[in-house]
N, C-alpha and C positions, 0 to 999 in steps of 0.2 A: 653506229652510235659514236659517238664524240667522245672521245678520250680522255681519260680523268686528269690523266698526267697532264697535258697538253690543258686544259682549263687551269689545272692550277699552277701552269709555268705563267700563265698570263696574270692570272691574278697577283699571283709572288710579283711579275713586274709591274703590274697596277700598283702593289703597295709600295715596292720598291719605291718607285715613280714619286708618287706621293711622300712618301717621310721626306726623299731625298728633297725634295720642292719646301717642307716646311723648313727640315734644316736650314736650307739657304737663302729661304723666308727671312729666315731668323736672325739670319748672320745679318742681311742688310739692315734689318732694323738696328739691331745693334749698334752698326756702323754707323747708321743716320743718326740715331741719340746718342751716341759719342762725337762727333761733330760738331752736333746741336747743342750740346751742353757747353762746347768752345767757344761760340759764336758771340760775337761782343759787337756786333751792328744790325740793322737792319737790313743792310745790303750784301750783306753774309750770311743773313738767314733766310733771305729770300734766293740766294746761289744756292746755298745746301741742300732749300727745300728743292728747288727746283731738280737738281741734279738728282735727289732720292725719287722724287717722281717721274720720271721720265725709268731709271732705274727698276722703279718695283714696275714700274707699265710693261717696260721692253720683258723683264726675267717673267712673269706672270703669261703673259700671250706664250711667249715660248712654251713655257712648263703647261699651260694649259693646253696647247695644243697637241704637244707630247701626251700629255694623258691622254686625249679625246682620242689620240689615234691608236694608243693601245685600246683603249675600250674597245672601239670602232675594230680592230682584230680579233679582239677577243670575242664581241658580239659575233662578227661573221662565221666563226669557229665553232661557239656554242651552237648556234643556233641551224646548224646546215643541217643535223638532224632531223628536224622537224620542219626546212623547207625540202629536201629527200621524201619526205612521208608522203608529203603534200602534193607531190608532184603525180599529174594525172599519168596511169600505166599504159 
């Protein structure tokens, strides 16, 4: 059987994962409407935006990949029990 401890080291770092992802979420919006609020042309609002986009695209893929391959451990971990059971004797 699959180990209590061991599911919930993973999940602690699923959530981890996760806060740590909105925090920094957070921060770049921040940064983008404090910019944005500076912004006194059209060709400065169109730099800003473009650099925040590119920004949230790049930190997003990262951080969602990161999760996906905790999951992706965690699932394999969880679940070896029940592919073990499964397995013809």
């Amino acid at each position: 059987m699959t180990d209590l401890a061991s599911i919930q080291k993973h999940l602690t770092a699923i959530a981890k994962a996760q806060t740590d992802f909105a925090k920094s979420s957070f921060e770049v919006n921040k940064s983008y409407l404090e910019k944005l609020a500076a912004v006194k042309s059209p060709d400065k609002f169109i730099e800003v935006t473009t650099e925040y986009a590119k920004l949230a695209q790049n930190t997003c893929i990262a951080e969602v990949t990161k999760i996906g391959d905790l999951y992706k451990a965690f699932a394999k971990e969880a679940f070896i029990p029940f592919a073990s059971s499964s397995s013809p004797n």
